[in-house]
C-alpha positions in Angstrom: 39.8 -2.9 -50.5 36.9 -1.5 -48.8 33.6 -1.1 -50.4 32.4 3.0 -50.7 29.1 3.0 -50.0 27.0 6.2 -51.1 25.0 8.5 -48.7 22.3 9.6 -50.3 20.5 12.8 -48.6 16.9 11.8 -46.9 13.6 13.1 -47.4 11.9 13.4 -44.6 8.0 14.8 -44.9 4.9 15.9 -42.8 1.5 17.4 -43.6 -0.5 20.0 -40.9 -3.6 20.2 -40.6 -4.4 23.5 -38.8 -7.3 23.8 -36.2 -10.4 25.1 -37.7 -10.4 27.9 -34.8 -7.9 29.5 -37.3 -7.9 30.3 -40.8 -5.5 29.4 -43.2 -3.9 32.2 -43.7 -3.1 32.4 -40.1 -1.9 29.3 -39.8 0.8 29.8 -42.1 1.7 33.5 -40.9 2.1 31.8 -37.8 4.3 28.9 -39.3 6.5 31.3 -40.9 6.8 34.3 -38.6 6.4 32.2 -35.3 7.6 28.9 -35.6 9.8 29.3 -38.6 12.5 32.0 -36.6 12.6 29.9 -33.7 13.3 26.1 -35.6 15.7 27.1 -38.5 18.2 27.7 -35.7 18.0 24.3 -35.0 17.8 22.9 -38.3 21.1 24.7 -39.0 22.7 23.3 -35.8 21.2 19.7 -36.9 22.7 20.0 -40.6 19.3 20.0 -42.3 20.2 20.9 -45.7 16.9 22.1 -47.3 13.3 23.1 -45.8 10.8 23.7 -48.0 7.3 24.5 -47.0 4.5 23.6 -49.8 1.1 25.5 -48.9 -1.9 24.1 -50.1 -5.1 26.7 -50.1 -8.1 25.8 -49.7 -9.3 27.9 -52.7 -7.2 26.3 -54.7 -7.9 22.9 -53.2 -11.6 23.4 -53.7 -10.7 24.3 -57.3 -9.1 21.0 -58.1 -11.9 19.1 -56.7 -14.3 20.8 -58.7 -11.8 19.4 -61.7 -11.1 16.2 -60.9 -14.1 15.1 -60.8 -14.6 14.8 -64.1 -10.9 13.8 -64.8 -9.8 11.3 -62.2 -13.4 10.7 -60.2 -11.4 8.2 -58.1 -8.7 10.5 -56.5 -9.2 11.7 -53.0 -7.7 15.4 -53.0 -5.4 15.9 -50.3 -7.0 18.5 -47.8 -4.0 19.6 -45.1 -3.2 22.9 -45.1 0.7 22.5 -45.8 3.5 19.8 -46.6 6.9 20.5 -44.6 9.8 18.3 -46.8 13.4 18.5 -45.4 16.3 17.3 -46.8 18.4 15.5 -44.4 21.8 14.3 -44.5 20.8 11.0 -42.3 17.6 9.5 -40.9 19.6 10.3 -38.0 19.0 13.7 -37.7 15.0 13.3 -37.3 15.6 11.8 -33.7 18.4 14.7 -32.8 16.0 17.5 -33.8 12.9 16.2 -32.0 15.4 15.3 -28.9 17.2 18.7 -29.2 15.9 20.4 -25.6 15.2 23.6 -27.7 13.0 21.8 -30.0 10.1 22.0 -27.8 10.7 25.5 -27.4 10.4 26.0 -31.2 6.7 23.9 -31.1 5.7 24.9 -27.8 2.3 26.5 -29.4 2.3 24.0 -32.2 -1.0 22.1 -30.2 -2.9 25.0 -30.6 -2.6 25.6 -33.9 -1.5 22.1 -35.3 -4.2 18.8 -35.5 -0.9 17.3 -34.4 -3.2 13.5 -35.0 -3.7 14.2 -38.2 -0.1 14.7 -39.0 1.3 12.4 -42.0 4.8 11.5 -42.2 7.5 9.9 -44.6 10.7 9.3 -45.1 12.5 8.4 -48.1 14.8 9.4 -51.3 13.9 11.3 -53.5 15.2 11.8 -57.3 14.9 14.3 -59.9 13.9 13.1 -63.4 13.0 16.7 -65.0 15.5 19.6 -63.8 14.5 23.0 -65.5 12.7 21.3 -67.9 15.4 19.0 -69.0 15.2 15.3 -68.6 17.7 13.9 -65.7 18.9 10.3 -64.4 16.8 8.3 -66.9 18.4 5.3 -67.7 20.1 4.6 -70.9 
């Protein structure tokens, strides 16, 4: 008998940093009513099966700071402007995005408006252990 090995979805994450030429706020317009129409095409063709795009304000960035001083002196608040998490099926579907010939249509801008060097990424699992406020997958 074969063995059934399970596929597990991938998370696959970046951080931007915007150029300071632009504000914030126009960075993200521009993420989601630029870029946005033009690469969820080819996330759909790709099978990407979740994109989620966290935005971190400065304001409330700044706020934090202010907090965690005095709570966690130690920690370095992150300062990018947002965190793009997909949720793959395969690591393979990074390579067949960035290779897709319409890809660099979708970030054709994206050096204008992205500090593409300062880019973070990861890849990984990811599992829920609090679901609508209920506890999930803890051990037993």
């Amino acid at each position: 008998m074969s063995e059934v090995r399970e596929r597990r979805p991938v998370k696959f994450t970046i951080t931007h940093y915007r150029h300071h030429h632009h504000s914030h706020e126009a960075f993200i317009k521009w993420m989601v009513e630029e870029h946005l129409p033009l690469a969820v095409p080819i996330f759909t063709k790709h099978g990407v099966l979740e994109y989620s795009l966290f935005v971190t304000p400065p304001s409330m960035n700044d706020a934090l700071k202010q907090e965690f001083v005095q709570l966690r002196p130690s920690w370095a608040i992150a300062d990018f402007d947002c965190f793009i998490e997909y949720t793959l099926p395969d690591v393979a579907t990074i390579k067949n995005i960035m290779s897709d010939p319409e890809w660099l249509r979708a970030v054709k801008k994206q050096d204008d408006w992205v500090r593409v060097s300062k880019a973070l990424v990861s890849v990984g699992y990811s599992t829920p252990y609090v679901l609508n406020g209920k506890p999930v997958n803890l051990p037993k």
